[in-house]
Structure formats: C-alpha cells, structure tokens
C-alpha positions, -999 to 999 in steps of 0.1 A, spaced: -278 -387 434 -308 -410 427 -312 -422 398 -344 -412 375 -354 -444 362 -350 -465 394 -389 -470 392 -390 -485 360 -350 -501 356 -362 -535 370 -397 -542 352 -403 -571 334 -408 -574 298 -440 -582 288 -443 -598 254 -474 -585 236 -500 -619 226 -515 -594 200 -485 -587 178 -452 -611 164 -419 -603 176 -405 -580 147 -376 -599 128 -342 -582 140 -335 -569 104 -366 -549 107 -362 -531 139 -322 -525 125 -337 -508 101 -363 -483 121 -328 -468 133 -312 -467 101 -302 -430 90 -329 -408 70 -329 -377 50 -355 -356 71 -354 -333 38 -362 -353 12 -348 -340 -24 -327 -313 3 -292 -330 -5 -294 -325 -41 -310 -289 -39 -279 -280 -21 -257 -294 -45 -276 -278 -73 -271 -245 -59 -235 -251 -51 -226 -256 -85 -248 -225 -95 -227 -207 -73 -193 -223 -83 -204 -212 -116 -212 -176 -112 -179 -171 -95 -155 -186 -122 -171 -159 -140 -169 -133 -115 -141 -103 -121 -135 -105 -82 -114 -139 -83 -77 -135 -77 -59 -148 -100 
C-alpha cells in the first residue's frame, strides 16, 4: 500500500529569513491542554452540587 505522504516525507526544511525560530518553551506550550469551554468546568460543578443538594432532600433516597 503506498504510502500518502511519500510526496512530501523527504522535503527539506526551509527556515523562514522573515521570522526567529520560536524558543522551544513557546511552541511546548501551543500544545499544552486548553479548556475549549471556558468557565464550563465550574458550571458543571455548580450544578452538580445543585443537584447533590436537591437529592439529600428528596423523599426517594433509600435509606
């Protein structure tokens, strides 16, 4: 099976004369996790406890 990329696997790197080299600590950090959702996290902990809440004071709990 050939392989996709076999037009491209062997380039050579060309380093850009316009831009710097970014340091190593910044491109670590461009594939550091993220929160897509920002504030998301804690709205679902919110309504967890909400609901945590509601059912300690529900009738239905077995006890």
């Amino acid at each position: 099976m050939p392989n996709n990329h076999d037009d491209i696997i062997n380039i050579k790197y060309k380093k850009s004369t316009k831009y710097p080299l970014m340091p190593l600590e910044k491109r670590a950090a461009q594939f550091a996790p993220f929160s897509v959702l920002k504030g998301f996290d804690e709205a679902i902990e919110k309504k967890k406890k909400e609901m945590e809440r509601k059912l300690e004071k529900s009738i239905y709990i077995n006890e």
